[in-house]
C-alpha positions as CSV (number, residue, x, y, z in Angstrom):
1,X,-86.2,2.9,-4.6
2,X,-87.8,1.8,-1.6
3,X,-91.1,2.3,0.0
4,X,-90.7,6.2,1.2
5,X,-92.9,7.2,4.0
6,X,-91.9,11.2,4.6
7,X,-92.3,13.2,7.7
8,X,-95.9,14.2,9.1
9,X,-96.2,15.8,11.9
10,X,-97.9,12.7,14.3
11,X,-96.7,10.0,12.1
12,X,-93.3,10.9,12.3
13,X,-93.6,10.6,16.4
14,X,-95.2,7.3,15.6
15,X,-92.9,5.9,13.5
16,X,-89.6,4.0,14.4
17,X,-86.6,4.4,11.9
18,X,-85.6,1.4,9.6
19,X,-81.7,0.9,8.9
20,X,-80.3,0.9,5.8
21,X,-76.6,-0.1,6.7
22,X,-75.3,-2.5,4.2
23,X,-75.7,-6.7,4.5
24,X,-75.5,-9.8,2.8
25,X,-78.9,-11.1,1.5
26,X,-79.5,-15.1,2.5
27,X,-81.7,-17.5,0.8
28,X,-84.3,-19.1,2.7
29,X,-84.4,-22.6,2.5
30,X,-86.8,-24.8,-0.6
31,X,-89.7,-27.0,0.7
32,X,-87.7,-29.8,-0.2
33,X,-84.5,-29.3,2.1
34,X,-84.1,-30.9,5.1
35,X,-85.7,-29.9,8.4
36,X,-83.2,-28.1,10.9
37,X,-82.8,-28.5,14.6
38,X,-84.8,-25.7,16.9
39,X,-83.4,-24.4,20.1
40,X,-84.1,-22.6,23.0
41,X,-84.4,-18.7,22.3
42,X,-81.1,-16.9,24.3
43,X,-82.9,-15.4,27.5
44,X,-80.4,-12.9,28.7
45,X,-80.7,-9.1,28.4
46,X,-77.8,-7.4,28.1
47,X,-76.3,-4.2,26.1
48,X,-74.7,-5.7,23.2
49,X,-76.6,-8.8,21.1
50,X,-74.9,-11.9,21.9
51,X,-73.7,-14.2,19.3
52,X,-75.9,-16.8,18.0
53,X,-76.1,-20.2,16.3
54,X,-78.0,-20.3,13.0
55,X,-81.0,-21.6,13.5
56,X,-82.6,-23.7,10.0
57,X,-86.2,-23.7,10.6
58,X,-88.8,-26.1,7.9
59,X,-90.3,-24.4,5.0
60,X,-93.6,-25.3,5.5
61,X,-94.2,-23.7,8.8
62,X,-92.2,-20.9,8.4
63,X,-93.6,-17.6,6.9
64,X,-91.0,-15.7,4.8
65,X,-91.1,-11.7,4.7
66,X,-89.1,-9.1,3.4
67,X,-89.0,-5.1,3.1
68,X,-89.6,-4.4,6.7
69,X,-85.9,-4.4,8.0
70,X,-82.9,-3.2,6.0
71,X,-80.4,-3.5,8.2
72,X,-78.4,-5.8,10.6
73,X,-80.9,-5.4,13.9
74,X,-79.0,-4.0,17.0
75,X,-81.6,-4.3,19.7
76,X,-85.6,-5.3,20.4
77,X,-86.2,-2.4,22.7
78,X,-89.3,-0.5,22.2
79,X,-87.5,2.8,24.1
80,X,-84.3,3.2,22.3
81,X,-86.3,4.5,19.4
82,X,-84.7,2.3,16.9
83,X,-85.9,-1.2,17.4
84,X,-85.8,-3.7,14.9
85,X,-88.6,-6.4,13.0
86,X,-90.3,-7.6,14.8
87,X,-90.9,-4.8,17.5
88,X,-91.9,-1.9,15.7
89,X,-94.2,1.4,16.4
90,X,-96.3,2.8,14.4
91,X,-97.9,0.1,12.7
92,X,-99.9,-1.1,15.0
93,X,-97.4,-4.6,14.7
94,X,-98.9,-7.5,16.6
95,X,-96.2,-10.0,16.9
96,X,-94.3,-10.1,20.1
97,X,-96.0,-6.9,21.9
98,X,-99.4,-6.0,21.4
99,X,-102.0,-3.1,21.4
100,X,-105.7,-2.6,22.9
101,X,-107.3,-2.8,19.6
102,X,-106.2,-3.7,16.1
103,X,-107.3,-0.8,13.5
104,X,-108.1,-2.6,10.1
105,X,-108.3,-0.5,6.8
106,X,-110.7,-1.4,5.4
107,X,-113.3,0.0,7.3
108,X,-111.1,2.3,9.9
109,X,-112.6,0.6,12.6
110,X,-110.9,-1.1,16.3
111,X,-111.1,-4.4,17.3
112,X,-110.6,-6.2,20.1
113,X,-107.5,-7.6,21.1
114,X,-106.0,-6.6,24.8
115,X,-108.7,-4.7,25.2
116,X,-112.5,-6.2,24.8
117,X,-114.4,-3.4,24.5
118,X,-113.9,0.6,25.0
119,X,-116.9,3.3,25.2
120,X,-117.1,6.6,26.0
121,X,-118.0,7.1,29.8
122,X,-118.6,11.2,29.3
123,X,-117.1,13.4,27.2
124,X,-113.8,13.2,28.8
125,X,-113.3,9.9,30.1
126,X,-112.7,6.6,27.6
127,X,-113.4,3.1,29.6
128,X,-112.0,0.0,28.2
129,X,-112.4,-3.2,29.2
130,X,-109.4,-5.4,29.0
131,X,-109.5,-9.2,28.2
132,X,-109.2,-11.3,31.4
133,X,-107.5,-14.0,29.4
134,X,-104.3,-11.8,28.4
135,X,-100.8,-13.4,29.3
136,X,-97.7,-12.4,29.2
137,X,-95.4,-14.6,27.3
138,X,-94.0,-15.9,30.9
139,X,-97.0,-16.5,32.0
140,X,-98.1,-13.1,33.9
141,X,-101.5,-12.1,33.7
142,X,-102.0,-9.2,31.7
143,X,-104.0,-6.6,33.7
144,X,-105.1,-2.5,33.9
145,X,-101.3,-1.6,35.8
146,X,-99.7,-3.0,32.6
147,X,-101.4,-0.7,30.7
148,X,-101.5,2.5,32.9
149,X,-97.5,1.8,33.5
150,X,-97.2,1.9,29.5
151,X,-99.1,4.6,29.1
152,X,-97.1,6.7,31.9
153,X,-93.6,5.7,30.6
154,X,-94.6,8.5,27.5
155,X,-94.9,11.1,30.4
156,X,-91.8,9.9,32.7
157,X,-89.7,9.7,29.2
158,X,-89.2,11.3,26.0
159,X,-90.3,8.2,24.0
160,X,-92.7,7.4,20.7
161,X,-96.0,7.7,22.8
162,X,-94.8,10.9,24.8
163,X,-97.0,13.3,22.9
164,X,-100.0,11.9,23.7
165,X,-99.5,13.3,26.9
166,X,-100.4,16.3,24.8
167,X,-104.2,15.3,25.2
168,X,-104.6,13.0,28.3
169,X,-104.4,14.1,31.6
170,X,-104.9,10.9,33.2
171,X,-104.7,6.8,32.7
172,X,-105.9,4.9,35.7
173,X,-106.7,1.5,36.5
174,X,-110.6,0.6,37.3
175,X,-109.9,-2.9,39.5
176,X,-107.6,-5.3,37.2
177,X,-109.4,-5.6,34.1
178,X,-110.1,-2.0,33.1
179,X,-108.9,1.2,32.9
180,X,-109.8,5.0,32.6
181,X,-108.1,7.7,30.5
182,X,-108.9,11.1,30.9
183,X,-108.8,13.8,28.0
184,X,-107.0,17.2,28.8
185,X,-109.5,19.9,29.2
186,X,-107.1,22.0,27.8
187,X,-106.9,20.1,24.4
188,X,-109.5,17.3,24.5
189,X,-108.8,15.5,21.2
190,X,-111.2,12.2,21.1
191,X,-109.3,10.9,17.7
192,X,-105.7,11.0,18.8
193,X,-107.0,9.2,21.9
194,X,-108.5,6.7,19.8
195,X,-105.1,6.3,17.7
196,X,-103.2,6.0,21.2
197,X,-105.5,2.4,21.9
198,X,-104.3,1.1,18.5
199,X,-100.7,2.0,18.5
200,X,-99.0,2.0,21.8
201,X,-98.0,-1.4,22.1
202,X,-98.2,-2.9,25.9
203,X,-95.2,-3.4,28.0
204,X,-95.2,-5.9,31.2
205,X,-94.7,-3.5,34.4
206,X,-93.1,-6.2,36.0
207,X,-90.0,-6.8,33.5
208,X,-89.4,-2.9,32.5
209,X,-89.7,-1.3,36.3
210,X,-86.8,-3.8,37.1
211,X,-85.2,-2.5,33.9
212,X,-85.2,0.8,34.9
213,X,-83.9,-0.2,38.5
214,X,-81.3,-1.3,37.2
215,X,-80.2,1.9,34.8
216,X,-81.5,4.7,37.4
217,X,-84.5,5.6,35.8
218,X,-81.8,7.5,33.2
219,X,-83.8,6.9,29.5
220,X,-79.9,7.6,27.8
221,X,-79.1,4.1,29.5
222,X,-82.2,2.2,29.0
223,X,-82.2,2.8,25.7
224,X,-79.1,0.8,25.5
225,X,-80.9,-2.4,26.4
226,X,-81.0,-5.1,23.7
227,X,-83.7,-6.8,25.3
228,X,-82.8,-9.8,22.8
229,X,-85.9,-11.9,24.9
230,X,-88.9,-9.5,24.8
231,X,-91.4,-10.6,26.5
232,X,-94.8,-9.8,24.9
233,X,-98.5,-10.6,25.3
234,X,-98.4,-11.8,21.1
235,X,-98.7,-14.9,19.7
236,X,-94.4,-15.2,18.8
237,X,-91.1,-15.1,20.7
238,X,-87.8,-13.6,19.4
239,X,-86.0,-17.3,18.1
240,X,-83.0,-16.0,16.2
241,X,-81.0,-13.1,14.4
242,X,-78.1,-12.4,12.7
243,X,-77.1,-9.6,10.2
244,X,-78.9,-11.7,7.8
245,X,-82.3,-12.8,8.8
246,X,-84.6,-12.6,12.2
247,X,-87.1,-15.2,13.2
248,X,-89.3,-15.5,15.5
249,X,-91.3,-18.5,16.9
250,X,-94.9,-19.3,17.6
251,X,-95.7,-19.7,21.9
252,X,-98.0,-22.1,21.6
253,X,-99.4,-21.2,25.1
254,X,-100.5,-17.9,23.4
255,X,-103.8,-16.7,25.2
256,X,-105.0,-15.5,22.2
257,X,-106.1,-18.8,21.0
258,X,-109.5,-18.0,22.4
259,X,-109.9,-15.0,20.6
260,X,-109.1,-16.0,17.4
261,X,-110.3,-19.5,17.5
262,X,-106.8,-21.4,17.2
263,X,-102.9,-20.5,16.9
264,X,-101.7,-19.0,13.8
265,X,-101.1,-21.5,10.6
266,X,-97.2,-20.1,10.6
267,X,-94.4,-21.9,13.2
268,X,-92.1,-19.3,12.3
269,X,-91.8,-16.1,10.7
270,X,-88.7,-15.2,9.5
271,X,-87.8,-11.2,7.9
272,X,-85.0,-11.7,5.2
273,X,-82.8,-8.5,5.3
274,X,-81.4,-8.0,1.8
275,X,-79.1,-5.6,0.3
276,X,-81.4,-3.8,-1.9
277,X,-85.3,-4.1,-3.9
278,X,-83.5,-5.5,-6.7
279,X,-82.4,-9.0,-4.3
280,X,-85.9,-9.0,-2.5
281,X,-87.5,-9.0,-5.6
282,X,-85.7,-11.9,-7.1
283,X,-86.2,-14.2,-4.1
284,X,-90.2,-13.0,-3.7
285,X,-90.6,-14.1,-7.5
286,X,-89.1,-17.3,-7.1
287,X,-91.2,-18.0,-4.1
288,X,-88.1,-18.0,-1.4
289,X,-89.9,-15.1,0.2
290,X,-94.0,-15.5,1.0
291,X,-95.2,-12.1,2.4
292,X,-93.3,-9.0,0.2
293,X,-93.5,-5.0,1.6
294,X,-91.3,-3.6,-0.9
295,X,-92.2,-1.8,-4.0
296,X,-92.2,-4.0,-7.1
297,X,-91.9,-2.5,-10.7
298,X,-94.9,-4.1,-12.8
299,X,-96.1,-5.9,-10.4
300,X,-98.5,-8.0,-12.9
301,X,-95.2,-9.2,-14.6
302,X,-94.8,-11.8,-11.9
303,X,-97.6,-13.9,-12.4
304,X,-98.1,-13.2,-16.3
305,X,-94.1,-15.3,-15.7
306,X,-96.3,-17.7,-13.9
307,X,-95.1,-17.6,-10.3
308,X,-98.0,-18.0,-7.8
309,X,-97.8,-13.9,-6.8
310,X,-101.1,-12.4,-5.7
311,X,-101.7,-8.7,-4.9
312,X,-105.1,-7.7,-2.7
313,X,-106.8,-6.4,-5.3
314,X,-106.8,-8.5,-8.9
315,X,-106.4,-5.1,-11.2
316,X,-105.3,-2.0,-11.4
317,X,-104.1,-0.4,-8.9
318,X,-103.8,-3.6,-7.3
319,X,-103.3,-2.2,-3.5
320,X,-105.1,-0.3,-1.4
321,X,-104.5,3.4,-0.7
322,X,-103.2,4.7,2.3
323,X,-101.2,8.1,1.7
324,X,-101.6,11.0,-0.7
325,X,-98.2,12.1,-1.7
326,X,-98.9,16.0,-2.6
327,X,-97.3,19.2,-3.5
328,X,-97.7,22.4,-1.0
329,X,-97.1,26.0,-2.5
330,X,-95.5,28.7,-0.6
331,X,-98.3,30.8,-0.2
332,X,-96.2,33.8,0.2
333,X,-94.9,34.1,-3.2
334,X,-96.1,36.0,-5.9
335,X,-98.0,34.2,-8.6
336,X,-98.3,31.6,-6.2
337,X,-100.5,33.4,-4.1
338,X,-103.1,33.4,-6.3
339,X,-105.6,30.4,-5.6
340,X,-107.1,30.8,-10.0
341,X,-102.9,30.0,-11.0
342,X,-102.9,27.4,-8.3
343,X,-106.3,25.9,-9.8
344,X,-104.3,26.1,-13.0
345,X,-101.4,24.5,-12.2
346,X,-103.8,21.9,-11.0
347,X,-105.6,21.9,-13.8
348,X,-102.6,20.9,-16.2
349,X,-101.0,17.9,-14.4
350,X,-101.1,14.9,-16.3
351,X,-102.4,12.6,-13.0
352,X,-102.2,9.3,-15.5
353,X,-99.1,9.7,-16.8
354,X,-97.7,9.8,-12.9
355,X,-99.4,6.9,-11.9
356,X,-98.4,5.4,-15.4
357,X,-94.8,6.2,-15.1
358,X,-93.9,7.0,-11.6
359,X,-96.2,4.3,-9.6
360,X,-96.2,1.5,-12.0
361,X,-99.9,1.8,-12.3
362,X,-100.5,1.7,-8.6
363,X,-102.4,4.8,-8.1
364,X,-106.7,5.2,-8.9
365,X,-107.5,8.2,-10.9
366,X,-107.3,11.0,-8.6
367,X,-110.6,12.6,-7.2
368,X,-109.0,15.7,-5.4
369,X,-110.1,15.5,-1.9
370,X,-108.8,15.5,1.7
371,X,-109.9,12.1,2.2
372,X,-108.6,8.6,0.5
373,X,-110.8,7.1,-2.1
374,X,-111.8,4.5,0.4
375,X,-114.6,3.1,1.8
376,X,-112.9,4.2,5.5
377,X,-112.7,7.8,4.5
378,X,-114.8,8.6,1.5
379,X,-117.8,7.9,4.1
380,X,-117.2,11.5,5.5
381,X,-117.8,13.5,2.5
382,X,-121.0,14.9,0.6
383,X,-119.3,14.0,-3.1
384,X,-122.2,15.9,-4.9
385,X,-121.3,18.6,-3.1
386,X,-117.7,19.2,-4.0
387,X,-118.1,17.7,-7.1
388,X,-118.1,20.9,-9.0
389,X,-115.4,21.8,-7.6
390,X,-112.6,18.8,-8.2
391,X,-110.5,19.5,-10.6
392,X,-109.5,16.9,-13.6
393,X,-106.3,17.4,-16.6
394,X,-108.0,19.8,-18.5
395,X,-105.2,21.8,-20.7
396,X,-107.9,23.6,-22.1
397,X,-109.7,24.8,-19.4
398,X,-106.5,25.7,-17.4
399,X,-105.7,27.9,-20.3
400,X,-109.2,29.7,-20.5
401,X,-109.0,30.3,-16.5
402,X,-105.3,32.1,-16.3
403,X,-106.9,33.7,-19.7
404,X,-109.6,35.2,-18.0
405,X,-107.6,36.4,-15.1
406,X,-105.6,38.2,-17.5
407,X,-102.2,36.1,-17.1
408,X,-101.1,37.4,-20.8
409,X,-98.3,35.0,-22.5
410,X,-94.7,36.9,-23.5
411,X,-92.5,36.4,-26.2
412,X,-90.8,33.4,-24.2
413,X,-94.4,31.3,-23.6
414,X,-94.6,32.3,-19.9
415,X,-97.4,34.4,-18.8
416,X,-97.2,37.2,-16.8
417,X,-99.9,38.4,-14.2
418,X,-100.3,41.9,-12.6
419,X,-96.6,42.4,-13.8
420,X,-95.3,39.1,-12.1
421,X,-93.9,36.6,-14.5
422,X,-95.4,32.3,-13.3
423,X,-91.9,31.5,-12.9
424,X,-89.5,30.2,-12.8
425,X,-90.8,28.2,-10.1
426,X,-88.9,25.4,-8.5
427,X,-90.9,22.2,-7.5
428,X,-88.5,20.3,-4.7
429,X,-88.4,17.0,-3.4
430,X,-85.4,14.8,-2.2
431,X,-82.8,13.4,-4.8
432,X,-82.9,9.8,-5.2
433,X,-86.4,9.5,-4.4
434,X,-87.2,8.1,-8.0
435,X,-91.1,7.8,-7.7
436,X,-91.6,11.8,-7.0
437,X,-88.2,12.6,-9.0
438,X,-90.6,11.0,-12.0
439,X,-93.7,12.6,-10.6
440,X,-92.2,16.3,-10.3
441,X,-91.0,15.9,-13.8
442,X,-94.4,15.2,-15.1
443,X,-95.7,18.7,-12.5
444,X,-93.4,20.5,-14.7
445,X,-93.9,19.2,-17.9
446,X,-97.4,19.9,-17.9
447,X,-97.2,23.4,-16.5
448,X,-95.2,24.1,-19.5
449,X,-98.1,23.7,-21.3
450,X,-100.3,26.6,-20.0
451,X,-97.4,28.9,-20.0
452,X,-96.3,28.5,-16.2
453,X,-92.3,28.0,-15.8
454,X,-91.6,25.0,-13.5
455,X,-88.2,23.9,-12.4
456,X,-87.6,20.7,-10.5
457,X,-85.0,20.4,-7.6
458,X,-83.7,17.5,-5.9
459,X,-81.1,18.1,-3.4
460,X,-80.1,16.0,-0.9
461,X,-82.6,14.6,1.8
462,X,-81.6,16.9,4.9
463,X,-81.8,19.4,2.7
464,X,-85.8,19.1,1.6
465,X,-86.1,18.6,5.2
466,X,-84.9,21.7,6.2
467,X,-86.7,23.6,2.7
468,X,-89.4,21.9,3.6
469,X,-89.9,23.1,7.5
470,X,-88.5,26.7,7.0
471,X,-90.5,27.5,4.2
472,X,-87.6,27.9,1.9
473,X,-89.3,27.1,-1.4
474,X,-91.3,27.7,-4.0
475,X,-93.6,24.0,-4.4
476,X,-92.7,21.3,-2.4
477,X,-94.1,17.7,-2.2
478,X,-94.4,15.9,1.1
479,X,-97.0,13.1,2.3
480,X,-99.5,14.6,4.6
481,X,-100.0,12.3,7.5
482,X,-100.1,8.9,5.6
483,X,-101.0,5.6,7.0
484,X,-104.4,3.7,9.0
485,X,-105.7,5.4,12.0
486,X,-108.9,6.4,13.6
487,X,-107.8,9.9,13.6
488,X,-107.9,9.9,9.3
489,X,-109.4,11.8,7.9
490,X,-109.1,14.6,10.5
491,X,-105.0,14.2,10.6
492,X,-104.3,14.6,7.1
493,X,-106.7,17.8,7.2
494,X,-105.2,19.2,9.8
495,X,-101.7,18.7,8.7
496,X,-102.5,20.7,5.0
497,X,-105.0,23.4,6.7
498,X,-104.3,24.1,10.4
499,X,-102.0,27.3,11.0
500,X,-102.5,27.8,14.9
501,X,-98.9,27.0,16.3
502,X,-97.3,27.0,13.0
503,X,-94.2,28.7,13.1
504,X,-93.6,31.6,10.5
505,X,-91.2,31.3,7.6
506,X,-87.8,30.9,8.2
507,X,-88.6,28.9,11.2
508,X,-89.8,25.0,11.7
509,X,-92.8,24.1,11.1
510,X,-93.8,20.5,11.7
511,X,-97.2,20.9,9.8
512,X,-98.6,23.1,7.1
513,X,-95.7,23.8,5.7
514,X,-97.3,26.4,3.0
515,X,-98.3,28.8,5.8
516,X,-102.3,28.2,4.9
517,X,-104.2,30.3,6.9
518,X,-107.7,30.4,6.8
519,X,-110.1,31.2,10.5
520,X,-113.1,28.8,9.3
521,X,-110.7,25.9,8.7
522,X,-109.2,25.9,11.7
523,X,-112.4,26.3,13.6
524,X,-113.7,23.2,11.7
525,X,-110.6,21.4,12.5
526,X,-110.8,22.2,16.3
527,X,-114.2,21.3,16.4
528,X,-114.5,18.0,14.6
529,X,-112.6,15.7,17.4
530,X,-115.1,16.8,19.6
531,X,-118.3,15.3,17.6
532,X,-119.5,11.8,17.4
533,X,-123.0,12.6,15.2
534,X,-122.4,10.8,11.7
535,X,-124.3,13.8,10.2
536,X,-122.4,16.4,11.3
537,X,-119.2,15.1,10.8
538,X,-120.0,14.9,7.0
539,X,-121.1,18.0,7.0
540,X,-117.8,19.2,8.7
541,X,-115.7,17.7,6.5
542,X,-117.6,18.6,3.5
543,X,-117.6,22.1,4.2
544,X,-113.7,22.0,5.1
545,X,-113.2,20.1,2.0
546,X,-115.0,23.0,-0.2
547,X,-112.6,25.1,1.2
548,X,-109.3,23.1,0.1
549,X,-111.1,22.8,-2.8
550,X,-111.5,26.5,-3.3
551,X,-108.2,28.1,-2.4
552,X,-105.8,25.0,-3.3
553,X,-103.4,25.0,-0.9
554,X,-101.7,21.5,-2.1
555,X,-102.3,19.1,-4.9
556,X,-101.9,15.6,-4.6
557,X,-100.4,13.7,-7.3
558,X,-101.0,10.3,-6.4
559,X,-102.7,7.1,-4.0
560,X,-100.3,5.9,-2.2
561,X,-100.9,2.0,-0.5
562,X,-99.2,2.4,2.9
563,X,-97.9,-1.0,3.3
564,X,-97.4,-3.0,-0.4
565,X,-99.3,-6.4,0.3
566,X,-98.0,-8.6,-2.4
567,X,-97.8,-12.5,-2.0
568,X,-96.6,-15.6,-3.3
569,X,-98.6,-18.4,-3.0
570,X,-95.7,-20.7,-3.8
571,X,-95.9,-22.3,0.2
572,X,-98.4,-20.4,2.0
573,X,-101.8,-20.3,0.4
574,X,-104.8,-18.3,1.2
575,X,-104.1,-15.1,1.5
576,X,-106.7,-12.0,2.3
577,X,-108.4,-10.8,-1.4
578,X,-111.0,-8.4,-2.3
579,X,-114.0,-9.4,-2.4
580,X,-113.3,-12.8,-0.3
581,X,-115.6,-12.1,2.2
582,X,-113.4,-12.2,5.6
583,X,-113.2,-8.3,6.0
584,X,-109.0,-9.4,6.7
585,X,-106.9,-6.0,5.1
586,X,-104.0,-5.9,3.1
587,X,-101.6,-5.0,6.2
588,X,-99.3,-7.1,5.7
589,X,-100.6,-10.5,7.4
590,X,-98.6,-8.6,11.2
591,X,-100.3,-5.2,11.5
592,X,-103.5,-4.3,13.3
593,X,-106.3,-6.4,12.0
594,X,-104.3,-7.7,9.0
595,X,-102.7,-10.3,11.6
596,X,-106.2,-12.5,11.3
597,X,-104.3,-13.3,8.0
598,X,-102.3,-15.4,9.7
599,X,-105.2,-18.0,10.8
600,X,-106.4,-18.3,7.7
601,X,-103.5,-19.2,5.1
602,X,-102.4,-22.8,4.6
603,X,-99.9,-24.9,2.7
């Protein structure tokens, strides 16, 4: 299958939607095929794409990606919701538009890009400093009414920045090179402000006001706009696209050069859009693609064959993680509700034989926790303290603790507590979805083995959805606010823990979908936007942490990597390791800090 990322509460919002309408795959050209002719990129804007001319580019500037784009592209507009490689939302993708600060993984922190600096004025007010040498593609200087116009077209509209609306009151320019932005009173949330520098990627004022001149201000027509020549402040220009392949091409006016010392090693980038994993795979291992995001089976295969493929880190799991895909009980039905069968069932999951079966190896051994075993997350918790609490497969002890709370087996194996039978239980996720299908197999496998009944369900996606945000089920696995962001850990806690505003069952909720409800977690969750002091945020997530930890509201099953980083060093050379000293993450050589990539590689 390909690389799932399921709904979260903010991350859905942040996230554009990739197509999956069938194409032909193309093969990029070999090094050793003639060089092509360039032209000038088409500059009109209009509501259908226009028809292009192939455009041949050479091998040894261009970069070759896949995985990103599964679909013929219909437009390059940032407001119709649906805009395809290389203008995306949610990644913090640096290509053609940019953000204020690029986010990098490995540590979790910002850095400059638009913006040169930010600090915290008071405890409402964020200040940023922008970088006086910002351009526009056509040559506009970038200044403080590009960013608040951006910022205000998520009030004016219903677009993928709107609801951080939900926590600013204000964005306002301080003279050209700075700017202001105000918390809500109401809900001041210093994280999500944080994640709005790193994601909302900067529109020119000057080309989108006449934009919505000419469609009345009405969103419905706007969003209609191919905008097939975005103009961006990032280092490449749309050059070509067809239902085959997109490319864009390096402005070698880019202001950037200052910043990061030179243009980027690549002329052109080009996203392959094949029909399906199987295709992308084939043309990655043969070195016809350079930069891979899809997920590849046995990764180590590849170069054991001998191509030159590369993942970021040399072993096992080989990627970094970035999501913990989990299972959330309905804490409403009987057996369920009782956190020692919950430990249990926790107890008895064979976590290696997932990562074994269903992840090809790609996930570390899991240390139950609300935060990623990273160096970016694991920072925030006290692990001595919770230690005695994390659970590990333990058959044995799972048995002893439904033993002691007198869960008594019947004829059929299946215990029964306080007159309630532990199951049949059914564990849902969506059908087709092989990874978890394998995963949620393995859930009830080893429940068997303690004498819990486990089912598994896979209906159709819309389906799951609709189990999932009604509370119609009995276990159900979901990804709790994946990805990179300064708001992490805080996000994922709060969508597992945090009940205010969560509709009861049998209506949507958006976040906790078990119905958790506990008055000292949500007080910890409130309060920990609001606190800066390194020391106190540990010991707020380490006492929220003992509480997960304690009544086991979900389980998660495996590390996730939110982007897979694989290269082949076929044509491009170079690429960001572990361990290589440049502090460049595995995000995919275009998103947030992981574009430095792009300075560094060779032929």
């Amino acid at each position: 299958m390909r690389f799932k990322r399921a709904a979260t509460p903010l991350v859905a919002l942040f996230m554009s939607v990739t197509l999956f309408a069938g194409c032909q795959s193309v093969q990029p050209p070999s090094v050793s095929e003639p060089q092509g002719t360039v032209d000038t990129p088409n500059t009109t804007t209009q509501n259908e794409p226009a028809p292009q001319t192939n455009k041949e580019t050479p091998r040894n500037e261009t970069l070759y990606i896949n995985g990103l784009q599964w679909g013929p592209p219909t437009n390059f507009n940032l407001l119709s919701g649906n805009p395809a490689f290389p203008v995306n939302y949610g990644n913090s993708r640096e290509l053609v538009y940019e953000t204020l600060f690029m986010v990098n993984q490995l540590d979790g922190g910002l850095e400059p890009l638009l913006g040169k600096s930010y600090e915290w004025k008071d405890e409402t007010t964020l200040r940023i400093e922008l970088n006086a040498d910002a351009k526009w593609s056509d040559g506009t200087a970038f200044t403080a009414d590009d960013v608040v116009y951006t910022y205000e077209l998520g009030k004016k509209y219903d677009i993928n920045w709107s609801s951080f609306w939900t926590y600013i009151s204000e964005v306002k320019a301080d003279g050209a090179q700075a700017v202001e932005i105000k918390l809500n009173p109401d809900n001041p949330n210093k994280l999500t402000v944080l994640d709005s520098i790193e994601l909302i990627p900067m529109l020119p004022k000057h080309i989108w006001e006449e934009i919505e001149k000419k469609n009345n201000n009405d969103l419905t027509a706007i969003r209609k706009e191919v905008n097939e020549n975005p103009v961006g402040t990032g280092a490449y220009k749309l050059h070509f696209y067809n239902d085959q392949k997109i490319t864009i091409a390096r402005d070698d006016n880019y202001w950037g050069q200052k910043l990061f010392g030179k243009l980027p090693a690549p002329k052109y980038i080009t996203h392959v859009i094949y029909k399906d994993n199987a295709a992308g795979d084939l043309a990655f291992k043969s070195g016809q693609v350079d930069v891979s995001q899809q997920f590849i089976p046995q990764v180590w295969k590849m170069w054991e064959g001998g191509a030159a493929v590369k993942t970021y880190l040399k072993d096992a799991p080989y990627y970094l993680p970035g999501s913990m895909p989990s299972i959330f009980f309905n804490l409403s039905k009987a057996g369920l509700d009782n956190a020692d069968v919950r430990r249990a069932i926790a107890m008895s999951i064979n976590y290696d034989k997932i990562s074994e079966l269903a992840m090809s190896g790609y996930s570390a051994p899991m240390q139950p926790s609300l935060t990623l075993n990273s160096d970016a997350e694991s920072k925030y918790i006290d692990q001595n303290a919770i230690k005695s609490l994390q659970w590990t497969t333990d058959i044995e002890g799972a048995n002893a603790l439904l033993d002691k709370i007198g869960a008594k087996k019947g004829k059929d194996g299946i215990r029964v507590l306080n007159g309630t039978r532990l199951g049949p239980f059914e564990v849902e996720c969506p059908y087709g979805w092989s990874d978890w299908n394998a995963a949620l197999e393995i859930v009830a496998q080893s429940a068997k083995a303690i004498g819990i009944e486990i089912r598994t369900k896979f209906p159709e996606s819309p389906v799951w959805t609709n189990d999932l945000q009604t509370g119609k089920f009995d276990i159900i696995m979901n990804t709790p606010a994946g990805g990179v962001s300064p708001s992490q850990p805080w996000n994922r806690a709060m969508t597992i823990m945090y009940s205010k505003g969560v509709a009861p069952l049998g209506e949507m909720a958006f976040w906790n979908w078990g119905r958790y409800q506990n008055d000292r977690a949500d007080a910890i969750i409130e309060e920990i936007p609001s606190v800066s002091d390194e020391a106190k945020l540990k010991s707020l997530y380490t006492e929220l942490n003992t509480i997960w930890l304690k009544d086991i509201p979900s389980i998660p099953l495996m590390y996730r990597p939110w982007v897979f980083d694989t290269v082949n060093e076929s044509v491009w050379k170079g690429f960001p390791s572990e361990g290589d000293g440049t502090n460049i993450p595995p995000q995919i050589s275009m998103d947030g800090a992981g574009i430095k990539a792009l300075y560094q590689i060779h032929n």
